[in-house]
KOLKE-424185 format. One record per residue (C-alpha): y, z, x. Coordinates in steps of 0.5 Angstrom, whole numbers, plus 500, padded with zeros to 3 digits. Example, Ala and Ser with C-alpha at 12.3 -4.5 7.8 and 13.67 -1.06 7.14 Angstrom:
<atoms>
491516525;498514527;
</atoms>
This chain:
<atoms>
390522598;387517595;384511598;384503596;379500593;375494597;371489594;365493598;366498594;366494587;360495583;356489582;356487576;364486577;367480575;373477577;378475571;385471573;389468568;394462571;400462565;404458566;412461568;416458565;413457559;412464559;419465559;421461554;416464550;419472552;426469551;425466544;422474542;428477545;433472542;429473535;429481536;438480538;438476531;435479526;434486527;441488532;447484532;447480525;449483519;445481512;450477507;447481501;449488503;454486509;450491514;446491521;440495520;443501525;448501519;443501514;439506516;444510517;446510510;439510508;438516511;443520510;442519503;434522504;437527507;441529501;448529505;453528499;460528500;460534495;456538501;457540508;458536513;452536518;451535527;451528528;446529532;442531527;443525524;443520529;435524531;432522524;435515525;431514531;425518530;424515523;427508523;430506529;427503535;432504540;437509544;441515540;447512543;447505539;446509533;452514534;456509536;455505530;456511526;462513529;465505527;463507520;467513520;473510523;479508518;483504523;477499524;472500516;478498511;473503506;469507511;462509509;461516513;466522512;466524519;469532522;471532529;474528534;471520532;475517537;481513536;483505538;484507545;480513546;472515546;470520541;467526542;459527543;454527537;453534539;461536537;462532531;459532524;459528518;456526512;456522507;463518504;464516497;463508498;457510501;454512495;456505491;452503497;446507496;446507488;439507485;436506490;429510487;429505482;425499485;432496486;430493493;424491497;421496502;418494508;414499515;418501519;417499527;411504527;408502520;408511519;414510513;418505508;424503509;428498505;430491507;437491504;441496500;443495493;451495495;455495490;461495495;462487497;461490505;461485509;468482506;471489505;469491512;468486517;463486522;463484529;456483533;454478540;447475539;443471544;447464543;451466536;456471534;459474528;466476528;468477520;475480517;476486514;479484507;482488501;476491496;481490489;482482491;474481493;472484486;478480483;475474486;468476485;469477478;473470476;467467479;463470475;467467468;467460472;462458478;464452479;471455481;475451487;477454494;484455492;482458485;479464490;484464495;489466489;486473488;484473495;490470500;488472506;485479510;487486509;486489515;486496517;491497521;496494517;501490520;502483519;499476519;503471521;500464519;495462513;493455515;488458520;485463514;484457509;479454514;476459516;475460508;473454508;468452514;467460515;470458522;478460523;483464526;489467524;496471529;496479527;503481527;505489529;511492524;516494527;523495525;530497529;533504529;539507532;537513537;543517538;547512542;542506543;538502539;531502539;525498536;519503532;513500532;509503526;503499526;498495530;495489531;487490529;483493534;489494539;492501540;498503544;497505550;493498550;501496549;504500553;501499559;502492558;509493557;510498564;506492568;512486566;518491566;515493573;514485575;520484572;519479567;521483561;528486561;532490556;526496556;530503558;523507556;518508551;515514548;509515543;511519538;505518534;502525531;498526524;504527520;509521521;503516523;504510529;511511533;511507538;519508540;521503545;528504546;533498549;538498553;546497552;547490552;541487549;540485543;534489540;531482534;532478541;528482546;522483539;520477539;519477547;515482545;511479540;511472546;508477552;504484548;499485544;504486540;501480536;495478538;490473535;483474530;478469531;474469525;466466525;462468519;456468521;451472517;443472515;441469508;434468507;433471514;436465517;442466521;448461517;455460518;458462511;465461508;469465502;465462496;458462499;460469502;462471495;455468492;451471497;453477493;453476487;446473487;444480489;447484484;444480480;437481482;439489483;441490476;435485474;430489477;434496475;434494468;427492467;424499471;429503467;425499460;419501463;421507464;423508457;417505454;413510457;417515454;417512449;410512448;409519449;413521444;410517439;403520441;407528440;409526433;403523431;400529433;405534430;404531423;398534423;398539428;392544425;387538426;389537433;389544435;382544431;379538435;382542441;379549438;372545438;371541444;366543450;372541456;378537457;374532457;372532451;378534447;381528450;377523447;376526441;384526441;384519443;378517437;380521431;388520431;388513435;391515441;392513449;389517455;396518457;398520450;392525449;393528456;400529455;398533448;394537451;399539456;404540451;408547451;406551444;413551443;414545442;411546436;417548432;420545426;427543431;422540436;420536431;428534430;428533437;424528438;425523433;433523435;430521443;424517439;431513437;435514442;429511447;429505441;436503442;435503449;430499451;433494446;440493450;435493456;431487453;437484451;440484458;434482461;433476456;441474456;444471463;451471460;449479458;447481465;453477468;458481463;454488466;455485473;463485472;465491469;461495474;465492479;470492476;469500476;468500483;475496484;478502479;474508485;475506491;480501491;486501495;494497495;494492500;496494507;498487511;503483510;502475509;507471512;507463512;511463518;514467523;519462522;526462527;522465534;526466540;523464546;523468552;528463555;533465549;531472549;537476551;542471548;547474544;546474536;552469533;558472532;559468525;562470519;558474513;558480509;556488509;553489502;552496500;548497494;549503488;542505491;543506498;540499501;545495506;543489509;548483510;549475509;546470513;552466510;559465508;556465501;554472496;551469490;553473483;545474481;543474475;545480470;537480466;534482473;532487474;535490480;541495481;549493482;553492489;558496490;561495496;563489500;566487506;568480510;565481517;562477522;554478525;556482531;562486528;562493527;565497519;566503517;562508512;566512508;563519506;563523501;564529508;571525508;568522514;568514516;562512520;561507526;556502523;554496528;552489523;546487528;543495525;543491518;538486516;540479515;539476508;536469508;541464504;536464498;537472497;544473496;544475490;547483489;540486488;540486496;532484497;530486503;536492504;535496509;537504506;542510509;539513511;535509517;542507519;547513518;545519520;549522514;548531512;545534507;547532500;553527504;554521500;557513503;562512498;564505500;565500507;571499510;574495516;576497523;581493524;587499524;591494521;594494514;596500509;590504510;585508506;586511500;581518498;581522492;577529493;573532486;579537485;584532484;587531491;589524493;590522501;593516503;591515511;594511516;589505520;586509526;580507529;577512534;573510541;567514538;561513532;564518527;571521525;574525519;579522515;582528511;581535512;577538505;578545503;572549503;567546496;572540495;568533497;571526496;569522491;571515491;575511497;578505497;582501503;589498501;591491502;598492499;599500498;602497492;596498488;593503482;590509484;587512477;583519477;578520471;576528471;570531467;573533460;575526459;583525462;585519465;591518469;593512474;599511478;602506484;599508491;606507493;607514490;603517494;605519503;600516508;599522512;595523519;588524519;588531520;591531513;589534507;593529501;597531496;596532488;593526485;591530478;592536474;586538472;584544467;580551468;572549472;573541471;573536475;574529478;569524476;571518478;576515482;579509485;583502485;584498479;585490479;591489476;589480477;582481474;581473471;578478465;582484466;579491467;574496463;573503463;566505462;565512460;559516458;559523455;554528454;553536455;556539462;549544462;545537462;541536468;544530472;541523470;537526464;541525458;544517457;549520453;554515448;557510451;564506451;567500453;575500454;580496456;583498461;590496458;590501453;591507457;599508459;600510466;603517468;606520474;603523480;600531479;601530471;594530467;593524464;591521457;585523454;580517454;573519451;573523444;567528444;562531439;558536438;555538443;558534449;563538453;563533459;563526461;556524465;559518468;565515469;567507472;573503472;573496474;574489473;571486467;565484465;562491467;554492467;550497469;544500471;539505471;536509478;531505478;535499478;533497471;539494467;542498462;546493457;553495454;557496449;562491447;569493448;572496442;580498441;581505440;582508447;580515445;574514441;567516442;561511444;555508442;547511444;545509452;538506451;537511458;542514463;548510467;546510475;552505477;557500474;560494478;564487476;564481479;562482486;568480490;573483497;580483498;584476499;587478507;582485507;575485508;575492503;570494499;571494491;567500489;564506491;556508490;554512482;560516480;565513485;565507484;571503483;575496484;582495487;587491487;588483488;580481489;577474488;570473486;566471494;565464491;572463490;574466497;569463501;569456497;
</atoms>
């Protein structure tokens, strides 16, 4: 055991030496170095390269250690021990868990690290460093591009045994493509991640004019793209902080409401930044348990790999699904708030930047990368140069270098002989000595002067470059330009001026309205209804496809669907999106398809909405072989209901709801017949029926279209026709076209077979589409892209005219039935119009 010194024991010559400091100045003093070491070499990133020196070293290291995205991936902890061993002065777990944020898609809007393993999520931890792997991903060599060509400076690391470099030469705008986020010792950084296209575009046309405006930037980029996606709700917040580098704006999740067997549910597909699901489900479980959030029956996360974010929250009865959403909005994070704060170093200060300064930061280093990079690319060409100057020269004349060579005592000695007798330089000499006997052929001598050329014209670009300001700018933009093209992405966040109408936790389980509007169907698929009493006609030159059904209901009715199954369907308005007043027009902006709202078979088709009321003359249905039913009005307590009764391999193709049962019913079959007769010519029958003949149709033909002609149309009826081959693939050949009046054709009784109304030529043996429908008729292609028609000739039996590209749809006039809310046409192919319609113009006004 060792015994404690006594001053007995101290040597004599011993002197005492005490020091009084001062405690507060020393903690100051310790303080200000500890805030320094916060600031500049932890928490702050770098407004040239958007990085933090973990971040950096990471990259800069993996970069050493060759780990491509063409290679494998490697441990983590590799990785993570070379940073801490090489550069990094502080623990393995700051560094992982700054290389687990950088593999991270839901946090790096481009992320810098392809990672193999279980990285975590935005509500769970990642694994260990010792089961994950990674490497190097494909925007991380933009960041560490020519990097070896003194495009940088280096600097020791904290033991001064290596070099590292102070900033990248990023070609990547990180800091606003990313974001960042960092606590220092009295400031901190929050920045947003935005969209890598919309930055370049901005940096690109700050290039062409310097002096732009805020508002001249904020046209490329309008607002963050975050990772997540969602929506950001409010852009004044955004403006300011673009402005002052100091903001804050609200994210909105996206969600949309879907019906889950008998209930209605709302689907969450993507979240706020930074905030995961069980972070809103927990908070879901404490209202409804405190009962401050009513309407919620039970929520399930159905998120998986392949279907992405699926949060179900289902409603119960009773409640209205948009009310209760925006309570959600009011009282989760399903809408949270961002605070930006663009902190970030510049020239080693720490300063508070907004867009046009962030964007400049920038640019200035591009510059002074490909400033330097040029000109150490141009010295390296010259002193390529240089020597195959010298090697020319001395194969020229070969026979006297190699008997100078022959005659000299040593290396020494040749080489400055070399140097005296043909004028070279050391460099040159040394370089001849070493040169392969090879190199002595007559090809060689080829090669050489085309790379003496090749180097010339080089360094004379390179010059160029390094001479002319507006050239180096213009190199700048196009190689920013080619990483927008490679690593660029479409936007992900929705930006949104304003929520606009919020409903208060106080109105939340208020009903919806139940005011008058309309069901619109579209050729397409897309249903949505009118916020009003009004549906505008739409502007023909759009480019949109063609409303084919229309029903007058109110918000909280209900409509029927008629399929092609012979099935009508039960379809709630509140499942439908409202269209604002502005966007009634028949493109239905904003529709919601089929196939979210009907839960329709394989190869089921809706053909056209109806009503439920059990009122009036009923329905009437024409199937593909020729029959035609006229179905008395029953509604039925259940979602769903058949109509007819199909044989085996027989389908409907058009359906109609009669207002009179005094309207015409017309048959257009596949070889070119029509034949229309009165509906009161046809017995209604119950729903189990299966019609009566309606067509007689000739060996393997069928019905192309069928439906209700108008008989009050302001401008009459028209067919539309196109013929083409039967052995053609649907939707491929145009076909030729005509326009007929609908008058020209006489009408014939019931079961006969009809008039011919198209002539065919060689090579057509078929009609590909079919439509008839109050005047004037247009049409439009699948991708929604108008198709013009020709105009309308005399002769009924006539072929047509060359279609610019296949009809999908027809309809006229957007109208419903005067005491009816029946549809006037069907989808592509079974489209049609009935009797005693009005444009909704003239019905509503």
């Amino acid at each position: 055991m060792a015994r404690r010194s006594t001053p007995a024991d101290l040597p004599d010559d011993f002197e005492e030496h005490i020091l009084d400091i001062d405690i507060g100045e020393e903690m100051r003093n310790s303080f200000l170095e500890y805030s320094y070491s916060v600031i500049y070499s932890r928490a702050l990133p770098d407004a040239r390269d958007g990085l933090k020196p973990v971040q950096r070293r990471i990259l800069y290291t993996m970069n050493d250690m060759g780990l491509r995205p063409d290679r494998g991936h490697v441990k983590s902890a590799r990785v993570v021990g070379e940073v801490m061993g090489r550069l990094h002065p502080h623990g393995d777990s700051a560094i992982y868990d700054a290389l687990v944020r950088m593999t991270q898609p839901f946090a790096m809007r481009v992320p810098t690290v392809d990672g193999h393993g279980n990285f975590g999520s935005p509500d769970d931890s990642p694994a260990a460093m010792r089961y994950t792997e990674c490497r190097m991903a494909p925007a991380a060599v933009a960041m560490t591009a020519d990097i070896d060509e003194d495009t940088v400076d280096f600097r020791p690391n904290y033991d001064s045994r290596e070099l590292e470099p102070s900033v990248l030469p990023a070609a990547i705008p990180h800091l606003l493509v990313n974001g960042t986020t960092g606590i220092a010792v009295g400031m901190a950084t929050n920045c947003a991640p935005h969209n890598l296209v919309e930055v370049i575009a901005a940096l690109r046309h700050l290039i062409k004019t310097p002096r732009a405006s805020l508002d001249d930037l904020m046209r490329f980029i309008p607002g963050p793209d975050l990772p997540t996606g969602g929506k950001i709700v409010g852009l004044d917040g955004i403006r300011d902080a673009y402005e002052t580098g100091r903001g804050s704006f609200r994210m909105r999740a996206t969600a949309r409401i879907e019906t889950i067997g008998r209930r209605k549910a709302i689907v969450v597909t993507e979240l706020p930044y930074a905030v995961g699901t069980e972070k809103v489900m927990e908070r879901i479980k404490t209202l409804v348990q405190g009962k401050k959030l009513q309407g919620i029956s039970d929520i399930k996360d159905l998120t998986d790999r392949d279907k992405g974010l699926q949060l179900v929250i289902e409603v119960k009865n009773g409640f209205v699904p948009e009310a209760l959403l925006e309570q959600l909005y009011k009282m989760t994070p399903l809408e949270d708030s961002f605070g930006i704060n663009n902190v970030a170093l510049v020239d080693g200060q720490p300063r508070t930047l907004g867009l046009k300064e962030l964007l400049e930061v920038f640019l200035q280093h591009r510059y002074d990368v490909v400033r330097r990079r040029s000109l150490f690319r141009r010295n390296k060409k010259a002193d390529r140069l240089h020597l195959v100057d010298g090697l020319l020269i001395a194969l020229l004349d070969i026979d006297e270098v190699i008997q100078v060579i022959r005659t000299s005592d040593d290396a020494a000695g040749a080489r400055e002989r070399l140097q005296t007798v043909f004028e070279l330089s050391q460099a040159q000499a040394d370089y001849i000595l070493e040169m392969q006997l090879r190199r002595l052929t007559r090809f060689s001598r080829i090669e050489l002067e085309k790379e003496q050329e090749e180097l010339r014209r080089e360094i004379e670009e390179l010059d160029a470059i390094l001479a002319d300001e507006k050239l180096l700018q213009r190199l700048v933009s196009e190689e920013l330009a080619e990483v927008a093209k490679t690593y660029g992405t479409p936007r992900r966040t929705v930006l949104l001026q304003s929520a606009g109408t919020t409903v208060t936790a106080a109105t939340a389980t208020l009903e919806v309205p139940d005011d008058p509007c309309f069901a619109l169907m579209s050729a397409s698929g897309l249903l949505a209804r009118t916020s009003g009493t009004e549906v505008g006609q739409g502007d023909d030159r759009a480019n949109h496809d063609v409303v084919t059904s229309v029903v007058r209901t109110t918000a909280r009715g209900e409509i029927g669907v008629l399929t092609s199954a012979g099935r009508l369907l039960r379809l709630g308005m509140l499942d439908l999106p409202a269209l604002p007043p502005s966007a009634n027009d028949p493109n239905l902006s904003g529709g919601l398809p089929l196939s979210e709202v009907l839960p329709l078979a394989p190869k089921e088709r809706a053909l056209a909405l109806c009503t439920l009321s059990g009122e009036g003359p009923g329905l009437a249905l024409g199937t593909r072989d020729g029959t035609v039913k006229r179905v008395n009005p029953e509604v039925l307590g259940r979602d769903e209901w058949e109509v007819i009764g199909l044989k085996d391999g027989d389908e409907v193709v058009g359906a109609i709801e009669l207002v009179t049962g005094q309207e015409t019913l017309c048959f257009v079959s596949s070889d070119a017949q029509l034949l229309h007769f009165s509906a009161s010519l046809v017995r209604p029958q119950g729903r189990t029926g299966g019609g009566v003949a309606g067509i007689k149709l000739g060996a393997g033909q069928r019905v192309a279209w069928f439906g209700a002609v108008d008989p009050d149309a302001p401008e009459g009826s028209v067919l539309v026709t196109a013929s083409g081959s039967s052995t053609a693939l649907p939707g491929t050949e145009p076909g030729l076209v005509k326009v007929t009046p609908f008058t020209e054709y006489p009408p014939k009784g019931r079961a006969t077979g009809g008039v011919r109304c198209h002539r065919f030529l060689k090579g057509e043996d078929a009609l590909v589409f079919a439509w008839v429908g109050a005047a004037p008729a247009r049409a439009a292609a699948t991708s929604g892209a108008p198709v013009a028609l020709p105009a309308t000739p005399g002769r009924r039996d006539g072929s047509g005219v060359p279609a610019a590209q296949p009809i999908a749809a027809c309809s006229g006039p957007v109208a419903v039935r005067v005491g009816s809310a029946g549809p006037v046409g069907g989808p592509p192919d079974d489209d049609g119009a009935g009797d005693d319609t009005r444009a909704l113009d003239d019905v509503t006004g």
